[in-house]
C-alpha positions in Angstrom: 85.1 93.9 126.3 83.8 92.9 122.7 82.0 95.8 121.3 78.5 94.0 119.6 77.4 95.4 116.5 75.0 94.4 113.6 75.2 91.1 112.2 77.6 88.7 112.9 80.6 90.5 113.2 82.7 91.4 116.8 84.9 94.5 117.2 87.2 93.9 120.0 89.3 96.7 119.9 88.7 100.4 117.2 88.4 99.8 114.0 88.3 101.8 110.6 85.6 101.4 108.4 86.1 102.0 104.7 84.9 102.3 101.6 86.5 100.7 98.3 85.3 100.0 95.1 84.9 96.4 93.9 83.3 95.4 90.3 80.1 93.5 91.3 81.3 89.9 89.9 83.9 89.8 92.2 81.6 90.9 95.3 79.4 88.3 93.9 82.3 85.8 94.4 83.4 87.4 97.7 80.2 87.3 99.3 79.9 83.8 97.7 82.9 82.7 99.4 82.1 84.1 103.0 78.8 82.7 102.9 80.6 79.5 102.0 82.6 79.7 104.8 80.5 81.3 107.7 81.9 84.6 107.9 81.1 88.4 107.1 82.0 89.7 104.2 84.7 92.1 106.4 86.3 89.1 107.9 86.9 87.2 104.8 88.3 90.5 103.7 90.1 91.3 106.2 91.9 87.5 106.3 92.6 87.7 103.0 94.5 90.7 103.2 95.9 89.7 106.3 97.2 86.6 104.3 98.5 88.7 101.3 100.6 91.2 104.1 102.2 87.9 105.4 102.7 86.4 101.7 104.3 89.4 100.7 106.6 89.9 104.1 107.9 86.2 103.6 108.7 87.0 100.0 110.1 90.3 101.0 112.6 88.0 103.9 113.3 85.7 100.9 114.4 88.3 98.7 116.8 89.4 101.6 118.1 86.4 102.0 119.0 85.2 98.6 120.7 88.2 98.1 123.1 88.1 101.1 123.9 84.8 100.4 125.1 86.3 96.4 127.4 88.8 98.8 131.1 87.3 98.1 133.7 87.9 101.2 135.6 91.1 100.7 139.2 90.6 99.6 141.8 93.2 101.6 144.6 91.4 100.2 145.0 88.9 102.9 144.4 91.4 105.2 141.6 91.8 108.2 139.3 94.4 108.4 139.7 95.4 112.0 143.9 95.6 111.1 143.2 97.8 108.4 140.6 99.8 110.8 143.8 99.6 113.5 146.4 100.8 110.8 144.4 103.6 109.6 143.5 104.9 113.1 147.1 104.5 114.3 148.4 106.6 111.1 146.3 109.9 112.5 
């Protein structure tokens, strides 16, 4: 059940509440922007964040990705890995 609190913001499940510091232009801007839009100041907050996470996880997949496609095939000299794996188990 939504937990009602002041304003127009809904907590449906616990929260934290914080405190950060944030040169007044820039809350001028924020709070600019969420009026703009018809939301709190946490929600705009809290979605750009959200945003930014995601941004930076896709990057972060990218990043993986380009860099096992630079990974070249290994070169046992014509050789598999699992017969080398064989060969060296067989030899003990």
């Amino acid at each position: 059940m939504p937990v009602l609190t002041a304003g127009n913001t809904v907590y449906t499940h616990s929260v934290a509440k914080v405190m950060i510091s944030i040169p007044d232009a820039l809350l001028e801007r924020l709070d600019a922007r969420a009026k703009a839009g018809g939301e709190s100041r946490s929600g705009l907050l809290q979605r750009l964040a959200e945003r930014e996470l995601e941004r930076a996880g896709g990057h972060d997949r990218e990043e993986i990705e380009r860099l096992l496609g630079e990974l070249q095939p290994l070169d046992f000299g014509g050789v598999s890995a699992a017969q080398l794996i064989r060969e060296d188990r067989d030899s003990r």
